[in-house]
ZATOR-304807 format. One record per residue (C-alpha): residue in one letter; chain; x, y, z. Coordinates in nm, 3 decimals. Example, Ala and Ser with C-alpha at 12.3 -4.5 7.8 and 13.67 -1.06 7.14 Angstrom:
<sites>
SITE  code  unit       xx       yy       zz
SITE     A     A    1.230   -0.450    0.780
SITE     S     A    1.367   -0.106    0.714
</sites>
This chain:
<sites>
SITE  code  unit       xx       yy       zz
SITE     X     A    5.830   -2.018   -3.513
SITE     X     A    5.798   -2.370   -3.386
SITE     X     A    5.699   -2.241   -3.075
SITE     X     A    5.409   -2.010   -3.183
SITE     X     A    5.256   -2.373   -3.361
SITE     X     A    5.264   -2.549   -2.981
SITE     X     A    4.928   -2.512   -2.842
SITE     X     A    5.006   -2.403   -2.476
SITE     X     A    4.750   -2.641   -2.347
SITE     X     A    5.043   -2.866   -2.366
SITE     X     A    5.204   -2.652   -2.109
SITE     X     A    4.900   -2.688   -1.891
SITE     X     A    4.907   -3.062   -1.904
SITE     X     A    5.269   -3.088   -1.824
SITE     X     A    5.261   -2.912   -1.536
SITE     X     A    4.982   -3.060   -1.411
SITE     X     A    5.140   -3.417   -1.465
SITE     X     A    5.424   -3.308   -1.283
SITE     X     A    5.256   -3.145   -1.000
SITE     X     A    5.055   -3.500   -0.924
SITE     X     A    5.399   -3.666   -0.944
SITE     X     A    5.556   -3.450   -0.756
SITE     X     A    5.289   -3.564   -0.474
SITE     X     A    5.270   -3.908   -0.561
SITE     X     A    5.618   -3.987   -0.517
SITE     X     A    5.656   -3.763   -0.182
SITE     X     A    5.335   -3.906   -0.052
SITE     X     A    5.467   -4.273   -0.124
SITE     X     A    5.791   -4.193    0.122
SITE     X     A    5.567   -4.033    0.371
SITE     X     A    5.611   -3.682    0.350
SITE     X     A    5.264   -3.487    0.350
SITE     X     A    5.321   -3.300    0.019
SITE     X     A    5.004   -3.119    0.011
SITE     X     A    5.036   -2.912    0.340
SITE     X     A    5.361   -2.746    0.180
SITE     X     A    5.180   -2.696   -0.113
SITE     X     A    4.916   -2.453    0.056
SITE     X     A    4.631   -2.752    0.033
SITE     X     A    4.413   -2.840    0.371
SITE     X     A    4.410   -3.219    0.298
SITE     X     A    4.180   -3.420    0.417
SITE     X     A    4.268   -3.780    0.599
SITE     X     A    4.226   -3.952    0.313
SITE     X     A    4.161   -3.891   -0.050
SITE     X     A    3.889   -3.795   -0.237
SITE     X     A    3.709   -3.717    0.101
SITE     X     A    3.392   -3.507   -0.043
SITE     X     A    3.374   -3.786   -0.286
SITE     X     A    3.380   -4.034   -0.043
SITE     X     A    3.069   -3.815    0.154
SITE     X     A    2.860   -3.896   -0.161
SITE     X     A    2.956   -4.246   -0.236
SITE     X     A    2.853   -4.290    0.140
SITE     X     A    2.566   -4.124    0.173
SITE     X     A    2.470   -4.375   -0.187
SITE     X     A    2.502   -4.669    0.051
SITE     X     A    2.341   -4.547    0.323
SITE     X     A    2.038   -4.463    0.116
SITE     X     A    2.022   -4.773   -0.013
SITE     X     A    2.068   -4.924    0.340
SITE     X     A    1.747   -4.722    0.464
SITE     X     A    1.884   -4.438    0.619
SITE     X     A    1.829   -4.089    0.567
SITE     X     A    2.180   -3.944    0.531
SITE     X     A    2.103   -3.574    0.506
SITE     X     A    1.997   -3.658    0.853
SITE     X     A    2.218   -3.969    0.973
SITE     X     A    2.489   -4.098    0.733
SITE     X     A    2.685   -4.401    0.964
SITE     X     A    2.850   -4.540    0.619
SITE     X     A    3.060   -4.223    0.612
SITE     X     A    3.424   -4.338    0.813
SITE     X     A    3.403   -3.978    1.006
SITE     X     A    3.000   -4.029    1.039
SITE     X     A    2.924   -3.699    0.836
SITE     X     A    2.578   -3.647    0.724
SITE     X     A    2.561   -3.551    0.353
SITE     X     A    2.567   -3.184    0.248
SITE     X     A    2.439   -3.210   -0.085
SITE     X     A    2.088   -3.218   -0.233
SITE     X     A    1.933   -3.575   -0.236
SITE     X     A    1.929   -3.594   -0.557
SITE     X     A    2.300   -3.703   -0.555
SITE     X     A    2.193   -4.047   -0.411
SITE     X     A    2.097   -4.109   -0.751
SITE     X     A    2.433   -4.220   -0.821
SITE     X     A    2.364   -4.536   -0.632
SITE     X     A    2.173   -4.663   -0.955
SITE     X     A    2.468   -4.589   -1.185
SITE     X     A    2.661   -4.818   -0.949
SITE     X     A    2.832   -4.609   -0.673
SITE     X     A    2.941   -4.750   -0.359
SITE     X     A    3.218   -4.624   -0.086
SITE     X     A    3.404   -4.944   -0.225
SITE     X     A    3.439   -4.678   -0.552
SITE     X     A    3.516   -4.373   -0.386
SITE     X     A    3.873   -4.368   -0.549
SITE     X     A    3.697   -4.435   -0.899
SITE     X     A    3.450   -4.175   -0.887
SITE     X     A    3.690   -3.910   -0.762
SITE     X     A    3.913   -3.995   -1.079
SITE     X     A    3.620   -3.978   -1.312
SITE     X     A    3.556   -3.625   -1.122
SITE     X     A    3.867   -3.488   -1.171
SITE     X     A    3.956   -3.624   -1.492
SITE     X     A    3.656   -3.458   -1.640
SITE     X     A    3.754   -3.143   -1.477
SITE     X     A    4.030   -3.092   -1.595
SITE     X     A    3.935   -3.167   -1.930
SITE     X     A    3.650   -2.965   -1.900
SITE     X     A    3.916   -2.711   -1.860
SITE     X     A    4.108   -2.792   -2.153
SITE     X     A    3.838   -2.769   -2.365
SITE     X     A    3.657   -2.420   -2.221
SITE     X     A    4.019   -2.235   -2.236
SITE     X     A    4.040   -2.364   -2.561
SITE     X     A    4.403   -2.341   -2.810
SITE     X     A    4.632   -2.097   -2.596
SITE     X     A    4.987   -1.948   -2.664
SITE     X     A    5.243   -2.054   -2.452
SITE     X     A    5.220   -1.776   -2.226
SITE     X     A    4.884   -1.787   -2.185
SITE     X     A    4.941   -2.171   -2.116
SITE     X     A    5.147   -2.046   -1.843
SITE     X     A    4.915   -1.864   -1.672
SITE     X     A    4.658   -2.105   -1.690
SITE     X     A    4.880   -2.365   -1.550
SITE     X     A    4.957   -2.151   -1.232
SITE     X     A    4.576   -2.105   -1.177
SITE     X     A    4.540   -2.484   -1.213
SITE     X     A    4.743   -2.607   -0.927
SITE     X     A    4.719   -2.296   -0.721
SITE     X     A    4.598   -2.426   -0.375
SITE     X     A    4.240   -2.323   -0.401
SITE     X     A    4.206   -2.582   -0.735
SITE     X     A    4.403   -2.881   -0.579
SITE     X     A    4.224   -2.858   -0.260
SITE     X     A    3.892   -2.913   -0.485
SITE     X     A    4.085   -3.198   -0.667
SITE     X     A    4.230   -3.335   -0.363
SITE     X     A    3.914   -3.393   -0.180
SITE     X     A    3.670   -3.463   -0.519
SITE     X     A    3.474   -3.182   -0.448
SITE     X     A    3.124   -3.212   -0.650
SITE     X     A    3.157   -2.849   -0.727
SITE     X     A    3.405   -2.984   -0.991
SITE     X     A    3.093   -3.145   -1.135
SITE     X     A    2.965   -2.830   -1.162
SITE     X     A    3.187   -2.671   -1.302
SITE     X     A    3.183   -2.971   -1.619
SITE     X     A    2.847   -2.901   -1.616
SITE     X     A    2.879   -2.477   -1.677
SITE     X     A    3.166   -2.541   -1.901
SITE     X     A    2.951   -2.790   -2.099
SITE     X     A    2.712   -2.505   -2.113
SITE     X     A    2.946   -2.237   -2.239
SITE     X     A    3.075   -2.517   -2.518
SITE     X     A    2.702   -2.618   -2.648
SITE     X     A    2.593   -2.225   -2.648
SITE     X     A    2.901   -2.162   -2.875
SITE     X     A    2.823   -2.460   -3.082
SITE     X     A    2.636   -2.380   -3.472
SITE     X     A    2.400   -2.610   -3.516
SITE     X     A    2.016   -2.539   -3.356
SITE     X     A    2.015   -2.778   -3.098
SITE     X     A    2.312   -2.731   -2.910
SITE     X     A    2.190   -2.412   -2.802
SITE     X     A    1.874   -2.534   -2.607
SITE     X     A    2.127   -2.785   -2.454
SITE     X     A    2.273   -2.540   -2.301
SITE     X     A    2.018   -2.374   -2.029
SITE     X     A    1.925   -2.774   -1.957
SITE     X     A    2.337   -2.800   -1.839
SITE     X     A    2.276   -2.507   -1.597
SITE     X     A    1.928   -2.625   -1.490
SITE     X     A    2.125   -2.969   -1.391
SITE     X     A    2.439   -2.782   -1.252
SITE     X     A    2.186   -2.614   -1.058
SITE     X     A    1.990   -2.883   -0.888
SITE     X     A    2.307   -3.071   -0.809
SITE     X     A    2.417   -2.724   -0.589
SITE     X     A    2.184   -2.433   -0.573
SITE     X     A    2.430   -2.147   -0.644
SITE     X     A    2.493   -2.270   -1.035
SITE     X     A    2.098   -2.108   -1.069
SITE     X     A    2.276   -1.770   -1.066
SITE     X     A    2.397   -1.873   -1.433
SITE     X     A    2.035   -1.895   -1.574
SITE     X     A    1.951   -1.538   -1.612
SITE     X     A    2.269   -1.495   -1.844
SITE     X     A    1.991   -1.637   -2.110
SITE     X     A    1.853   -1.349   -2.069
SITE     X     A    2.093   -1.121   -2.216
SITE     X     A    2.125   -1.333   -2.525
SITE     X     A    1.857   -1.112   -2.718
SITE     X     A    1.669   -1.410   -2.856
SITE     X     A    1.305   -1.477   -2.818
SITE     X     A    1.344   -1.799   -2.804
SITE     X     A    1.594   -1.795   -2.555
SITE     X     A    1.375   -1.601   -2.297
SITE     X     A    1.125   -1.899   -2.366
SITE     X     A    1.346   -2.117   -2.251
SITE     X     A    1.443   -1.911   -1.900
SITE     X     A    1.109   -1.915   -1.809
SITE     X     A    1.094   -2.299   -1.842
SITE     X     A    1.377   -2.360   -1.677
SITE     X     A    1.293   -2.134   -1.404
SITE     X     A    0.947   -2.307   -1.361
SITE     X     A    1.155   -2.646   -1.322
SITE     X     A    1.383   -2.530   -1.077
SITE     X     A    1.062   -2.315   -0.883
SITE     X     A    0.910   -2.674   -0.881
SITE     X     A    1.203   -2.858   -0.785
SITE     X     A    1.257   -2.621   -0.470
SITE     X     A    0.906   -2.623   -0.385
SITE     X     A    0.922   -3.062   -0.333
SITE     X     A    1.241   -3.060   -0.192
SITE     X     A    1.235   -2.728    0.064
SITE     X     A    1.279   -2.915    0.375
SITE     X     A    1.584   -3.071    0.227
SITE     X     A    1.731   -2.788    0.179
SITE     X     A    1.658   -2.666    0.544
SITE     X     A    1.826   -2.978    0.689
SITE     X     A    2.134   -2.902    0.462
SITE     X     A    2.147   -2.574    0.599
SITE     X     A    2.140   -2.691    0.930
SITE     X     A    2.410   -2.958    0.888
SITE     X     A    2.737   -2.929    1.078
SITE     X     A    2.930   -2.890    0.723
SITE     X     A    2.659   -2.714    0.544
SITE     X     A    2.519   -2.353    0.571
SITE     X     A    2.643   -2.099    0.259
SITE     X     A    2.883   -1.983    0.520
SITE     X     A    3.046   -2.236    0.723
SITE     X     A    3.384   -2.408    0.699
SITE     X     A    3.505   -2.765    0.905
SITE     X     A    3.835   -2.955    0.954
SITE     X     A    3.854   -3.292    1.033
SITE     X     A    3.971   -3.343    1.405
SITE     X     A    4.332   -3.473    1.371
SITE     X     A    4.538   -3.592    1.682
SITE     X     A    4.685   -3.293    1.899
SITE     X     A    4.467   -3.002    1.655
SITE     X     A    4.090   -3.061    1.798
SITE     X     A    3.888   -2.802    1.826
SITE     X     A    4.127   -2.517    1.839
SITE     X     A    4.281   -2.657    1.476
SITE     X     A    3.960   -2.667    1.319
SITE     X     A    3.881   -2.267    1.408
SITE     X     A    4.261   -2.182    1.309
SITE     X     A    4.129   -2.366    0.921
SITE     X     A    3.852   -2.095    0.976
SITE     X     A    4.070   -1.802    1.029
SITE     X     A    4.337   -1.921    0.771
SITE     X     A    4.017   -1.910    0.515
SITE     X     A    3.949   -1.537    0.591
SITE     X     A    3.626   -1.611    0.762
SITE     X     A    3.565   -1.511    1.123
SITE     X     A    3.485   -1.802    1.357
SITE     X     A    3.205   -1.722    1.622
SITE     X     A    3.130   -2.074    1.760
SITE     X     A    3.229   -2.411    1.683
SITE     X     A    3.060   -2.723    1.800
SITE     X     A    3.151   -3.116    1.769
SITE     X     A    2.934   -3.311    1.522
SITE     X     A    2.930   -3.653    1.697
SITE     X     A    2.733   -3.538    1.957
SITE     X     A    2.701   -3.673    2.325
SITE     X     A    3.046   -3.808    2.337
SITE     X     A    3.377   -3.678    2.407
SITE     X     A    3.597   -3.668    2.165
SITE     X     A    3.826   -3.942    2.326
SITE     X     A    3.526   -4.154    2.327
SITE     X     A    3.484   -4.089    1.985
SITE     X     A    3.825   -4.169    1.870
SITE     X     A    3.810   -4.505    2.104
SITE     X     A    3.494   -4.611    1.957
SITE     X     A    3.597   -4.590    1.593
SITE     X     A    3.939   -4.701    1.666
SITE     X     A    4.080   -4.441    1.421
SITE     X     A    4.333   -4.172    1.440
SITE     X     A    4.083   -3.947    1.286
SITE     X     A    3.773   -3.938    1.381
SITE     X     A    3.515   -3.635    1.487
SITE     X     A    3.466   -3.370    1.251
SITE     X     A    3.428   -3.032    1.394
SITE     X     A    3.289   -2.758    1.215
SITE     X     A    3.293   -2.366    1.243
SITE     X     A    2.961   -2.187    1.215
SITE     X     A    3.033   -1.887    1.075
</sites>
């Protein structure tokens, strides 16, 4: 009985909590806990976060960093829209990576908590599991802004279910933003559709005017991203770590089922000893596989 009144989101939290200790306190005596744990880490954390707090700087610095990004350690262009420089404004700097990844992940997961909503214990379970499998923590580990996303769609699904008249229109406007912060969230929008109301459809076709517009001004962006060593809707990259090279960033590829047919160095013109020597860091080119 007192079981069935324990809302298994407790469960979720817990093991969460202990998962992140678990890592903390093997990280701290310098074991690499997220390797055994099924989780490609990155050199350092919040990496994808770091990309964007980077590419903020730069920006503000006068460069172009869809195109040329030299704040970012491993000197990787951003492979997000533009419009993520924005952030600059709300005061973002590299200096914050470790900040904004926090924020990022903290309103994941609670974005989590609250879609799932009250669960049984068992259910709590199973959520849990899917929370800290690999594919998850990887996102978490590296800040990935597809966790912003996914606040954003979750937002979404909470306003639609909300009563009052208002939430509902907020709705579509968290997808339309979810969708020009990564272009595959506009997949989302014709789910309006299906809601039967006339208003509703109103609404769609505003929102798919916006985002018609918004692709229209910002095309060529889109083509650079494409074209970026770690961007492309198929394409997957490992940092070059001492010893691994080229051949460890195509055996990433393989490990995440998708067949490598080239692979090419991003700091182009120089070796990647030169590379390493220049920077002075253990890690240092990124190479990617074009897939």
């Amino acid at each position: 009985m007192v079981l069935g009144k324990v809302d298994g989101r407790a469960v979720v939290v817990s093991v969460i909590v202990v998962y992140l200790a678990v890592v903390a306190a093997t990280s701290a005596s310098g074991m690499d806990p997220w390797r055994s744990l099924g989780v490609n880490a990155a050199p350092t954390l919040f990496y994808d976060a770091r990309n964007v707090a980077a590419a903020a700087d730069c920006w503000a610095a006068g460069y172009d960093p869809l195109v040329e990004n030299p704040c970012d350690p491993a000197g990787r262009v951003m492979n997000y829209p533009r419009v993520w420089v924005i952030l600059h404004f709300l005061g973002l700097t590299q200096d914050r990576t470790l900040i904004f990844g926090a924020i990022v992940v903290v309103l994941f997961l609670g974005s989590v908590l609250l879609l799932v909503g009250r669960l049984s214990i068992p259910e709590g379970v199973i959520v849990a599991v899917a929370v800290v499998s690999p594919a998850v923590m990887l996102a978490i580990e590296r800040a990935n802004m597809d966790l912003v996303v996914f606040v954003l769609l979750a937002g979404a699904v909470v306003a639609w279910r909300a009563s009052d008249r208002a939430s509902p229109l907020l709705a579509p406007a968290l997808v339309l933003l979810a969708a020009i912060a990564k272009l595959y969230a506009v997949f989302a929008l014709p789910a309006f559709a299906l809601t039967g109301r006339r208003r509703m459809l109103w609404v769609l076709a505003a929102a798919i005017v916006v985002m018609a517009v918004y692709l229209a001004l910002t095309f060529d962006d889109f083509r650079v991203v494409m074209r970026a060593p770690e961007g492309g809707l198929l394409s997957c990259s490992s940092p070059r770590w001492p010893g691994r090279g080229l051949d460890g960033a195509c055996r990433f590829c393989h490990r995440s089922s998708v067949r490598c047919r080239r692979c090419s160095r991003s700091t182009s013109g120089r070796s990647p000893t030169s590379a390493r020597s220049s920077r002075g860091r253990a890690v240092t080119t990124a190479w990617s596989c074009c897939c």
